[in-house]
N, C-alpha and C positions, 0 to 999 in steps of 0.2 A: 371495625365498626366505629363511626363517629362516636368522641366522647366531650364535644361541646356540650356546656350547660345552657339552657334556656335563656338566661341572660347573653352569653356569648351569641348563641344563633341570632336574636334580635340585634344586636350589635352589626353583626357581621349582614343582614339583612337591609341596618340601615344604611349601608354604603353605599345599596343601587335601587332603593324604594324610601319614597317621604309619606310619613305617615302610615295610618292604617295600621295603628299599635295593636289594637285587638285580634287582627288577623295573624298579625306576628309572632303575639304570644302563645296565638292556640298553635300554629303549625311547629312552634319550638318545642313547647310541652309533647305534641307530638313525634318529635322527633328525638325528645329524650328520654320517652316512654318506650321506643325500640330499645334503645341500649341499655335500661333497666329491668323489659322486659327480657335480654340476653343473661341476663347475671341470676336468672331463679333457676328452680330447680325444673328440667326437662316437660318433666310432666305438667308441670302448672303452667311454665313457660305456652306449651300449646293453648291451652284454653283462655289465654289471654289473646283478644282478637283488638286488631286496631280500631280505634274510635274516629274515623271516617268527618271528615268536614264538610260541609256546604260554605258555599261563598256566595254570600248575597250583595249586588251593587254594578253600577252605570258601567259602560265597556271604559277602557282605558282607564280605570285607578289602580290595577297593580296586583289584580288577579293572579293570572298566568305569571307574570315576573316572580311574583311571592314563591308558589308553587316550583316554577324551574330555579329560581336561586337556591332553595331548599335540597332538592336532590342534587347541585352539584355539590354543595357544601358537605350533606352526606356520602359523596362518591355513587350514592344509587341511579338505578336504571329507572328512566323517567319516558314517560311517554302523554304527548298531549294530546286527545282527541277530540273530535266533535261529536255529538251526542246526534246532531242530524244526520250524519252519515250511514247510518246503521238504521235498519231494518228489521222487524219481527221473521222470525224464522218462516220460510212460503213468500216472502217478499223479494224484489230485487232490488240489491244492496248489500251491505259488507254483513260478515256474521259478526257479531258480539265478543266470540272467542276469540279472534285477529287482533283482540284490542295485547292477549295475554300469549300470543303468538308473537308481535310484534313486538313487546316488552322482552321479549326472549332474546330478539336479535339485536336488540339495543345495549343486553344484557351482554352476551356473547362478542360483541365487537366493545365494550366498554372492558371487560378484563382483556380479551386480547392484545388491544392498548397497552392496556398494565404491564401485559406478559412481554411485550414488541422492548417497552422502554427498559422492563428489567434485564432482558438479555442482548440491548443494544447494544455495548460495548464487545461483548464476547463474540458477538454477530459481524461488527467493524472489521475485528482483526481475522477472524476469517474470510470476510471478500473479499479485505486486501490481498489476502494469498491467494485467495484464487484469482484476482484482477491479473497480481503480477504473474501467474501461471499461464494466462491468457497472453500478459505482451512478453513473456519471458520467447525471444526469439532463437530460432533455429540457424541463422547465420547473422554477418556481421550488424549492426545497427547504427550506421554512420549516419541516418538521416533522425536519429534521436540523440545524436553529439556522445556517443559512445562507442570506443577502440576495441575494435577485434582482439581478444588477447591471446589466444591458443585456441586452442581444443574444446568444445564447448560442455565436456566432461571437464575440464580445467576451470575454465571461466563460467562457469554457472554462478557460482555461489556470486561472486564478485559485480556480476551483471546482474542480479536479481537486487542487491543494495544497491547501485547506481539509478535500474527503475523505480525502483522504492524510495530513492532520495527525489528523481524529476516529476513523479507521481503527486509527492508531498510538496514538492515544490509549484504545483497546478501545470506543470511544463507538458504532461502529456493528456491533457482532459480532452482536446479536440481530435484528439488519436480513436479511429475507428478500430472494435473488435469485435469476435462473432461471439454472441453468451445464448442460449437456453432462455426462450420466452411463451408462457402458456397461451395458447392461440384463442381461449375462451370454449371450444368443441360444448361438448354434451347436449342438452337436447332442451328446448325452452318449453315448456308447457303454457296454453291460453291461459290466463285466471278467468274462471267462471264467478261473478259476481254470487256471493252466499256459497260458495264452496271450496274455502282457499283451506280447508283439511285436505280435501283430496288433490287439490292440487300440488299441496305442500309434499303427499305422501309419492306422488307421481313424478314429483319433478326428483324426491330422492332418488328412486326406484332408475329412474336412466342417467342419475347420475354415475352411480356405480355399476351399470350397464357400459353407459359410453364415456369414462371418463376424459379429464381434459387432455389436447393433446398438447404437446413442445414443438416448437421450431426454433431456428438458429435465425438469430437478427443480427443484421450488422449494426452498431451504434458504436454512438462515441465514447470513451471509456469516463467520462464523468457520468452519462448512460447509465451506462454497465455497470458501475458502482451502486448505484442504488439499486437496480435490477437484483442484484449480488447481495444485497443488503437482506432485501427483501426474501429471497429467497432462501438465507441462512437462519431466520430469527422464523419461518416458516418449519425450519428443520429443526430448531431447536426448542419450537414451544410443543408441548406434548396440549392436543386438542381435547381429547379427552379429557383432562383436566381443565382447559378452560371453558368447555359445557358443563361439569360440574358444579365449578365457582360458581359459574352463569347464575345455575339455576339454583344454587343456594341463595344469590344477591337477589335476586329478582325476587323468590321466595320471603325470603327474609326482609330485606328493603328494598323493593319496586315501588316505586308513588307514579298511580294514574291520575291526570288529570282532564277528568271529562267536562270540555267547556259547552254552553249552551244548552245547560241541560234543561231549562224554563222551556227551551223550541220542543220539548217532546214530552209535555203536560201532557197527559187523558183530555182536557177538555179545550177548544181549538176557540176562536175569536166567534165562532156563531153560538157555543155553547153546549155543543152536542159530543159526545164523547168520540175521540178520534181512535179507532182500534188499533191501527196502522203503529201509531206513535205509545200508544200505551202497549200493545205487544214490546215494541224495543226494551220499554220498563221493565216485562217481567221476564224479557231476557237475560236484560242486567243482572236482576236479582241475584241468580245464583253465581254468578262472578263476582260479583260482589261482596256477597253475604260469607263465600269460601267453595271451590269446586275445582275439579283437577280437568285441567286443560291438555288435551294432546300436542305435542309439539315436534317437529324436526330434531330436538336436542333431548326428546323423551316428556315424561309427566309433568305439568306445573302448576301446582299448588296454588290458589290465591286468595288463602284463607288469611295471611299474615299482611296482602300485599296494600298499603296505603290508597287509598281512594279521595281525592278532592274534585268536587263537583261544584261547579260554577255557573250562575247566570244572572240578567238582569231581571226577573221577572218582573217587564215591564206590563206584560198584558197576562199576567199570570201571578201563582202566588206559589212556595213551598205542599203549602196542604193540597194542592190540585194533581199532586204525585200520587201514585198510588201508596196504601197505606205502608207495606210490608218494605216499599224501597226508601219512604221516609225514616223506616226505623233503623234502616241502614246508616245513614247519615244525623247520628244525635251531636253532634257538635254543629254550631251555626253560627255564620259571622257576618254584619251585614258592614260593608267598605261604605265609605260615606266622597258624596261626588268632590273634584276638588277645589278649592278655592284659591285666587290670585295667591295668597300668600304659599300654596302647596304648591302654584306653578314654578313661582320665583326660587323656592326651595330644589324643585326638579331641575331648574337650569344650573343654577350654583352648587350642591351638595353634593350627587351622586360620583363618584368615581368616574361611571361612562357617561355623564351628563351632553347632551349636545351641544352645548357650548366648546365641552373641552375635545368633542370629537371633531367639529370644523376647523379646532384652532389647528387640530393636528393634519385634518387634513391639508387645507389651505397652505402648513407647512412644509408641506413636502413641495411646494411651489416656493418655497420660499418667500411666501407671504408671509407676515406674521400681524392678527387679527385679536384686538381686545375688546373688550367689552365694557361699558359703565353702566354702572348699577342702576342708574336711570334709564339705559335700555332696557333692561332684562326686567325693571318693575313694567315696564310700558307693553315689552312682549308675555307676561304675565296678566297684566290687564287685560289686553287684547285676547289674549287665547279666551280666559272665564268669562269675556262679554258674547265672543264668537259662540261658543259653547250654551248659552242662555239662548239665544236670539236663534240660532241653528242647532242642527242636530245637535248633543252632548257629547263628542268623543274622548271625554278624557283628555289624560295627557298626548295622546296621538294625535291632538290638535296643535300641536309645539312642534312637529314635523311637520308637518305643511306651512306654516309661521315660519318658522327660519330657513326652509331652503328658497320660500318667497323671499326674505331678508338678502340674503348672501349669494344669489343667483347670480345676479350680472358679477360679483365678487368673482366667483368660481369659473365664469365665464371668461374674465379677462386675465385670472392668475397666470396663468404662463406668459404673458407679455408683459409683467406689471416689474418684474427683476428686481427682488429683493424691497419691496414696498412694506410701509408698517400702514395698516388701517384702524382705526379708533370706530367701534361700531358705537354712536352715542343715541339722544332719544329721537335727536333728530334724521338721522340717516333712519331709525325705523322709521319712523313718522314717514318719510318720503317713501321708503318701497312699498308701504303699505296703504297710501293715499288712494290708489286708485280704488283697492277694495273694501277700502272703507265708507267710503260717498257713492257708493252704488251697491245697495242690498243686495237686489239679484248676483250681481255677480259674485259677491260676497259666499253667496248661499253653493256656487259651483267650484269656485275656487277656492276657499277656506272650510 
C-alpha cells in the first residue's frame, strides 16, 4: 500500500500536470485516506466508504492526466471509461458491471506483471537450460566451431559450457530450434452487446472444455529464448494467487474514472427528461454506492473502490444528475481553463513536456533541436488566442501547434546529418503564417 503523504503525492503530481492545486489536493487526501483507512481496526475499517470526486471544467486541463497519474503512483488498477458508452439495462450497449469486470483484468494482468518480474531471474536460468538442452547436439558440431571429443556420454558436460559460452557470446541467436508454442485453440464466443456476464461465463465454460492446444515451431534461438522465458515464469507463478492479489487490489484500491459524465444528465438540450440516459444513472448507482459484481476471477466487491467522475458541463450543470448519484459524489472540484502563462509552464515544466519529447525524438535522427523562450512564450500565446477564437481544447491545442511547427523539421531529419536547429520566435512566426491570416482555415487546422 502506498505510504506517500499528501504533500508528497502533489509534488510528484507536479512533474506531469501545471496547475489545478485544488484538484491535487483532494485526489492526495484521497489517496491517503486508503492507507489510513488500512491501519483501523477491521470492523471500522469497512464502514469507512471512499469519499468519491467529481471534476468540473473545459476538456484538456488535466482531468484524466490527474486521475491516471494517481493510480500509477498508488500501483492501483485504473480504468477510464465513458459514461456515453453504457446503456440502461433493455438497451443496446455495454452493461455497467463491465465497467468492474474490466477493472478486474486490469487488476489480474497488473500483479501478474509484478509476479513475471519477481520471478524473472529464476525464470532466465531456467530457459537457458532448457535453450541449451535444445541445441545440446547428438553428434559432432563443427558448423558451431566446436571439436568432437569422444563419446558423447564423455563430452556432454564439456559441450553444454562451450554452447553456453557462444550462446552468451550472441554467436548462436540466428541458430534455428524446434520449442513448444500454444497455437491459441479454444473456442471464441460473439460478445452480445449488454450481455458480457454470460458471455464471460461461456467463453470460461469451453475454455476448459477445449483447452489450448501446442505445436512445435522452428525459430531462431534468440526466438526460443524468450518463447522459454515466457513459458517458465508461466510455471512458476502460482495463478491462483495472483486472482487473489487481483481482487484484493482492485477491492481495496481500484480508481474508476468515468469521463463525460455531464453527456448523461436526465435532462437533454430540449429540456425534456431523457430516460435512456438517466436509466444509465441509476444503473451506476449501485456500483457506485457498493455492490458485488460477478466475475471470471469470482466475486468483486465495489464498495471500497474509488470513483472520479469528470465532465465539462457545458450545456448542463452537477444538480441535473439524479439526486441519489449526486450523493455519491460529495467531494467537488471545479479545474479552471488555462492561460498563456499555464501553457508556457506545460511546455517547459513537465518531465514528459513536448518540447523535451521532439528533442528526443528528432534525436535519434541526429538532429539536435532547441528552443528560446521567446518561442515557447509565442507558442503559448498562440495556443490561448486559438482556443478563445475556436473551440477551447485545452492543452491538446499544443499538439496540433508543434507538430504544425516542426513538420517539414521531421520531414527532412534523415537527410539533414547531424544538424543543430535553433527553434526561435521567428521560425514559429513563419510555420505558423499561413494559419494565422486566414481564419477559416485556422478553424480546420488548429
Amino acid at each position: 500500500m502506498n505510504t506517500l503523504t499528501p504533500r508528497e503525492i502533489v509534488s510528484e503530481l507536479d512533474k506531469y500536470i501545471v496547475g489545478q492545486t485544488q484538484a491535487k489536493r483532494m485526489v492526495a487526501i484521497a489517496l491517503r485516506n486508503r492507507w489510513r483507512r488500512r491501519q483501523l481496526d477491521p470492523e471500522l475499517a469497512e464502514e469507512i466508504a471512499p469519499k468519491n470526486i467529481l471534476m468540473i471544467g473545459p476538456t484538456g486541463v488535466g482531468k484524466t492526466e490527474i486521475a491516471r497519474r494517481l493510480a500509477k503512483l498508488a500501483g492501483s488498477p485504473f480504468i477510464k471509461v465513458e459514461a456515453t458508452k453504457f446503456t440502461e439495462v433493455g438497451y443496446v450497449g455495454r452493461d455497467v458491471e463491465s465497467i468492474i469486470r474490466d477493472l478486474m483484468e486490469i487488476g489480474v494482468n497488473l500483479v501478474r506483471q509484478e509476479e513475471e518480474a519477481s520471478v524473472r531471474i529464476k525464470a532466465e536460468v531456467s530457459a537457458e537450460e532448457r535453450l541449451l538442452d535444445l541445441l545440446l547436439p547428438t553428434k559432432p558440431l563443427e558448423s558451431a566451431g566446436i571439436d568432437y571429443i569422444g563419446p558423447e556420454s564423455q563430452a556432454e558436460g564439456s559441450t553444454r559450457e562451450k554452447l553456453r559460452q557462444l550462446w552468451r557470446a550472441g554467436k548462436l541467436d540466428d541458430r534455428m530450434v524446434e520449442v513448444e508454442v500454444a497455437t491459441g485453440g479454444g473456442v471464441q464466443v460473439m460478445g452480445v452487446p449488454g450481455m458480457e456476464g454470460m458471455e464471460m461465463q461461456m467463453q470460461d465454460m469451453f475454455s476448459k472444455v477445449f483447452p489450448k492446444k501446442k505445436k512445435t515451431k522452428k525459430v531462431a534461438v534468440k526466438s526460443a529464448y524468450d518463447i522459454l522465458i515466457q513459458s517458465e515464469c508461466e510455471r512458476l507463478i502460482d495463478m491462483d494467487k495472483v486472482h487473489e492479489t487481483a481482487r484484493e487490489r482492485v477491492q481495496e484500491s481500484g480508481i474508476v474514472f468515468l469521463d463525460e459524465i455531464d453527456k448523461i444528465c436526465g435532462a437533454n438540450s430540449s429540456g425534456k427528461a431523457d430516460v435512456s440516459r438517466e436509466g444509465v444513472q441509476r444503473d451506476l448507482l449501485p456500483i457506485v454506492e457498493g455492490s458485488t459484481v460477478n466475475t471470471k476471477y469470482g466475486m468483486v466487491r465495489s464498495d471500497h473502490i474509488l470513483f472520479i467522475a469528470a465532465g465539462a458541463f457545458h450545456m448542463s450543470k452537477p444538480s441535473d444528475l439524479v439526486p441519489e448519484l449526486q450523493g455519491r459524489f460529495p467531494l467537488r472540484v471545479e479545474l479552471s481553463a488555462l492561460t498563456k502563462e499555464d501553457f508556457y509552464r506545460i511546455l517547459t515544466e513537465p518531465k514528459n513536456a513536448l518540447t523535451v519529447q521532439y528533442k528526443a525524438l528528432l534525436g535519434t535522427e541526429k538532429v539536435e533541436i532547441t528552443y528560446t523562450d521567446e518561442a515557447l512564450l509565442e507558442i503559448a500565446r498562440f495556443a490561448q488566442k486559438i482556443n478563445e477564437e475556436t473551440e477551447n481544447i485545452g492543452a491538446r491545442r499544443l499538439y496540433t501547434i508543434m507538430e504544425k511547427i516542426v513538420s517539414d523539421l521531421s520531414f527532412d531529419a534523415p537527410d539533414m546529418e547531424q544538424a543543430t536547429v535553433t527553434i526561435d520566435k521567428d521560425y514559429v512566426a513563419k510555420a505558423l503564417l499561413d494559419v494565422q491570416e486566414d481564419r477559416d482555415l485556422t478553424r480546420y487546422i488548429l
